[in-house]
C-alpha positions in Angstrom: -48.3 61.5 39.6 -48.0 62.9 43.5 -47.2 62.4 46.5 -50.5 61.8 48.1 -51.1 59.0 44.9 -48.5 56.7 46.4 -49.5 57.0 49.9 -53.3 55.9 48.9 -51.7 52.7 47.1 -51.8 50.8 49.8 -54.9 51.8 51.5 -58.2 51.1 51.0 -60.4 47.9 49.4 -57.5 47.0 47.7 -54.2 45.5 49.1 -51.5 42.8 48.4 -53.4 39.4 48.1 -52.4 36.7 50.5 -50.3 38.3 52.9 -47.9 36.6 54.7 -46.1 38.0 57.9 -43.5 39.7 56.2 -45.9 41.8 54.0 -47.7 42.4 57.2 -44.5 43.7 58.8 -43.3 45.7 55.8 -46.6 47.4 55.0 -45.7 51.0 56.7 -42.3 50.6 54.7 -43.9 50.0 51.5 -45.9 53.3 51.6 -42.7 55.1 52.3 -41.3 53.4 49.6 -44.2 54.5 47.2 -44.5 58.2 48.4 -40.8 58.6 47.7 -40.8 56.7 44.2 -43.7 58.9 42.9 -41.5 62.2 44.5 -38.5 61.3 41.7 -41.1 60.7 39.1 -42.5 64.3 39.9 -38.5 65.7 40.1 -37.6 63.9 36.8 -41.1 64.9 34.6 -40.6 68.9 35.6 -36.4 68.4 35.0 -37.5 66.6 31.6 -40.3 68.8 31.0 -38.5 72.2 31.6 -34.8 71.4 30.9 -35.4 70.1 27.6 -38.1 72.9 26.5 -35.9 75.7 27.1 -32.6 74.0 25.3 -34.8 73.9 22.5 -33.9 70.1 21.8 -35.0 68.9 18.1 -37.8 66.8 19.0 -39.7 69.6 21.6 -39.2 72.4 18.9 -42.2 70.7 17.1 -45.4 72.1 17.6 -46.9 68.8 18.2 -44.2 67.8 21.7 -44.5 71.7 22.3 -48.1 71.1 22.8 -48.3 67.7 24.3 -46.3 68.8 27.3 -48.8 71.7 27.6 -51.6 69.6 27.9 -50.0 67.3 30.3 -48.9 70.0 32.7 -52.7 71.3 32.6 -54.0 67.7 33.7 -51.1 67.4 35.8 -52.0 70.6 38.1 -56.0 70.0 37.5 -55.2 66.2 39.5 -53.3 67.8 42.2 -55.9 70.6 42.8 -58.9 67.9 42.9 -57.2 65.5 44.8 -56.0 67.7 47.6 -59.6 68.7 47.9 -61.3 65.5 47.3 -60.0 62.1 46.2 -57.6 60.2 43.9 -60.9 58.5 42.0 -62.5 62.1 41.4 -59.2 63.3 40.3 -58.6 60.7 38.3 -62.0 60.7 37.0 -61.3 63.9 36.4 -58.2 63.7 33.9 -58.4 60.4 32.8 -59.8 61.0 28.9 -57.6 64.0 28.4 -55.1 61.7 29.6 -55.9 58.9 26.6 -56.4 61.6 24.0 -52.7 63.3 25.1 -51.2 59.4 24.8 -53.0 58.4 21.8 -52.7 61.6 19.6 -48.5 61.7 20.6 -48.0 58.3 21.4 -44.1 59.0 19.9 -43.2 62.2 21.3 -42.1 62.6 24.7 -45.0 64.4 26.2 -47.3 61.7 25.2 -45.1 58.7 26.6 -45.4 60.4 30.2 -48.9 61.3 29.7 -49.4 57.2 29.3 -47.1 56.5 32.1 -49.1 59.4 34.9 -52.4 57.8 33.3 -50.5 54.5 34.8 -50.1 55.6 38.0 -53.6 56.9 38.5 -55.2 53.3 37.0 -52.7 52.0 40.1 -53.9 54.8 42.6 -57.9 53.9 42.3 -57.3 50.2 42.3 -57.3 49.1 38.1 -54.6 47.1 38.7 -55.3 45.0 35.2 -55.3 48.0 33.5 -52.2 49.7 35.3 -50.1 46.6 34.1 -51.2 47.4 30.2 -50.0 50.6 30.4 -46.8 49.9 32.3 -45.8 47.7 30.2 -46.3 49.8 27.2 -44.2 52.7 29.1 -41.7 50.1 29.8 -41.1 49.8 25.9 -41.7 53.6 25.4 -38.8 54.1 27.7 -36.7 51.9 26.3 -32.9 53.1 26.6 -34.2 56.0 29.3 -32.3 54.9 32.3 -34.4 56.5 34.9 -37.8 56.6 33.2 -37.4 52.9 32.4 -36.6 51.6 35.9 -39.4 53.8 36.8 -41.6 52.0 34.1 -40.4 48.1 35.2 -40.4 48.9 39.0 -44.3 50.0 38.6 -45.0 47.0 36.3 -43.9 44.8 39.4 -45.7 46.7 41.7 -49.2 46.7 39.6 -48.4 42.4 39.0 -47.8 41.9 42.3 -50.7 43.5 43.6 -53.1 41.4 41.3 -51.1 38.1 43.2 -49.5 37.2 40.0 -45.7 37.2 42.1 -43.8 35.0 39.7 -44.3 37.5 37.0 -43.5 40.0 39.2 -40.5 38.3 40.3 -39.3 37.7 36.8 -39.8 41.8 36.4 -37.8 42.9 39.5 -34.4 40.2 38.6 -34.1 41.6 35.5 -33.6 45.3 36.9 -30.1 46.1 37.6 -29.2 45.8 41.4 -25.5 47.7 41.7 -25.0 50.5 43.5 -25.1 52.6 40.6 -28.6 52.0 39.8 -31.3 54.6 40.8 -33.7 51.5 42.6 -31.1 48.6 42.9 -32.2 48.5 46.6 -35.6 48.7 45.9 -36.1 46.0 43.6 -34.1 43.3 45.7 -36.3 44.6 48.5 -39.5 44.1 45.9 -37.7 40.4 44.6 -37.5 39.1 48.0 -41.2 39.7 48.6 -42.0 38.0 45.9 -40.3 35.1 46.6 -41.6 34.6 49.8 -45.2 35.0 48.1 -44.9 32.2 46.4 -43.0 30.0 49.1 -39.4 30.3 48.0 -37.5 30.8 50.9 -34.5 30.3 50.0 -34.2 32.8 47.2 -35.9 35.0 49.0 -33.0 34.4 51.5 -30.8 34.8 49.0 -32.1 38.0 47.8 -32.4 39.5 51.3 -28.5 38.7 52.1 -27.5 40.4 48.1 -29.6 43.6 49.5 -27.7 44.0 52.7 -24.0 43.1 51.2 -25.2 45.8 48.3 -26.4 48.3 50.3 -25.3 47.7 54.3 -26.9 51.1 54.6 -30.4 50.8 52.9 -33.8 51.4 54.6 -35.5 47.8 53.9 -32.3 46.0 55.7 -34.4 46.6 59.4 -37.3 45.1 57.5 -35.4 42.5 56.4 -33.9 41.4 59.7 -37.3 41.4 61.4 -38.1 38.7 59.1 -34.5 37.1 59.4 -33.4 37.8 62.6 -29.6 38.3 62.6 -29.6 38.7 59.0 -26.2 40.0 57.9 -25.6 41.9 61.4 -21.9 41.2 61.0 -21.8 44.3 58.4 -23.7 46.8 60.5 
């Protein structure tokens, strides 16, 4: 929902359970990873929000979407205004019912579907993990077909699983997102597979996955992470 959501994620009461060395290690990259993920959610809601208000698409030239996304970018601002002043839980607190009513009254128009996906993000940011996982998974389906919203949907679904220690779930979420070069979180979600796997004592997939990152993406920001854990890991392609 912002920046400063993603950034509290991973601080606090709550954390990953059972952490082994290689969360340990990866902890500082995992915030990054977070802050920057919840920066193209921002970039994509005001490009969808905006771009497709003033083309006067079919579906936003109903009253209904025209005032859904109104709402939204009112709860929106009112969380970013609280939080920089206060807290995620007050500012989510803060929103949260509007949040429901916006997602529940347009559940099928566009404006509702995000309002259900930021309320997500905010269950994640204050720690209702259980509850984060509901609504990801119901964003996952609303986004069905939406390349970027989708992976945006499934990537958060993993996150939200994995931080409630259920890692073969989580693992099953992150091998079924696309991993090629043309995919907005391929890197990502090898990076988030391989953690996984080494959660639940699989080393050698989570081998595997680590080597399919670097041969992917020689130039990605987890690969340092990566070779900390597996020392001379793929250095041949540096």
């Amino acid at each position: 929902m912002e920046d400063r959501m993603a950034a509290n994620r991973y601080k606090g009461k709550k954390s990953l359970k059972q952490p082994d060395e290689f969360i340990t290690l990866s902890s500082r990259v995992l915030k990054q990873i977070l802050l920057h993920r919840n920066k193209v959610i921002s970039v994509l809601g005001v490009i969808v929000a905006v771009g497709l208000i003033v083309s006067g698409a079919d579906y936003l030239s109903k009253k209904a979407n025209a005032e859904a996304f109104l709402m939204l970018s009112k709860d929106v601002t009112q969380y970013e205004s609280i939080q920089k002043e206060s807290t995620s839980l007050k500012a989510y607190d803060a929103v949260k019912k509007n949040l429901e009513e916006i997602s529940g009254r347009y559940e099928n128009k566009m404006g509702g579907k995000l309002a259900n996906f930021f309320l997500a993000d905010g269950c994640f940011a204050v720690g209702e993990f259980d509850r984060a996982e509901a609504l990801y998974r119901k964003a996952v389906k609303d986004f069905d077909g939406n390349v970027p919203f989708e992976s945006l949907a499934k990537i958060s679904l993993g996150y939200s699983l994995e931080q409630q220690g259920k890692h073969e779930e989580a693992a099953a979420v992150f091998s079924e997102m696309p991993s090629d070069t043309g995919n907005l979180m391929g890197d990502e979600s090898l990076f988030a597979l391989s953690r996984q796997y080494g959660s639940i004592g699989n080393t050698d997939k989570q081998l595997e996955t680590a080597k399919k990152l670097i041969e992917i993406y020689p130039q990605s920001m987890y690969i340092n992470v990566l070779r900390e854990k597996f020392p001379g890991l793929g250095r041949q392609e540096s």
